[in-house]
N, C-alpha and C positions, 0 to 999 in steps of 0.2 A: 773774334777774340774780344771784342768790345762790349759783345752779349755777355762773357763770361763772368767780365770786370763790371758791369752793371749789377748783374745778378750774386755777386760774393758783395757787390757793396748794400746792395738789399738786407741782405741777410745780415749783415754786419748790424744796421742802420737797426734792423728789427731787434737781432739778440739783445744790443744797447738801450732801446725803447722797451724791453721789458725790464731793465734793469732800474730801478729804483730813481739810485743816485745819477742818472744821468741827467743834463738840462738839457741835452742835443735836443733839435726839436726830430719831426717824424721825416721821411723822405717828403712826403707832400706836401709839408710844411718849408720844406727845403728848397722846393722846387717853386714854388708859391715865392718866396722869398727872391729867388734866383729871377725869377718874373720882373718882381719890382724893382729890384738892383737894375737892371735894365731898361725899364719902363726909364726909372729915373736919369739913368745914362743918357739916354737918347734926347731926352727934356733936356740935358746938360744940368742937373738937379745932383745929378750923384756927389757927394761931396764927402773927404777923409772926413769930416765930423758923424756921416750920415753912416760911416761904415762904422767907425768907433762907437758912435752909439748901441748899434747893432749886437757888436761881436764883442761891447766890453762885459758882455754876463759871464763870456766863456773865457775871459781872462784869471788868471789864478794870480796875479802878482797885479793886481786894482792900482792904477794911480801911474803906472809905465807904458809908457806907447808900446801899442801895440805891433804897429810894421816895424 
């Protein structure tokens, strides 16, 4: 079942990435990303600044906490 939900969010990930206006980044990029959030966790590095800087491109309402 977990193949399935993988492979529709592939696709998802893809049709979006042809889409212009999108900023998502690619799955590889995502996965890439998902690395380093971890990497840094484990260093004890991880920190709500390190995330907010991250994910504040994808905020639409700039200048509100994001969690």
């Amino acid at each position: 079942m977990s193949s399935n939900f993988e492979k529709e969010l592939e696709e998802m990930t893809a049709d979006l990435a042809d889409s212009p206006e999108t900023p998502f980044p690619t799955m590889e990029e995502q996965k890439a990303l998902v690395a380093k959030f971890k990497q840094l966790e484990a260093e004890g590095k991880l920190t709500p600044e390190i995330l907010a800087e991250h994910f504040s491109q994808f905020d639409d309402k700039k200048g509100q906490p994001i969690h």
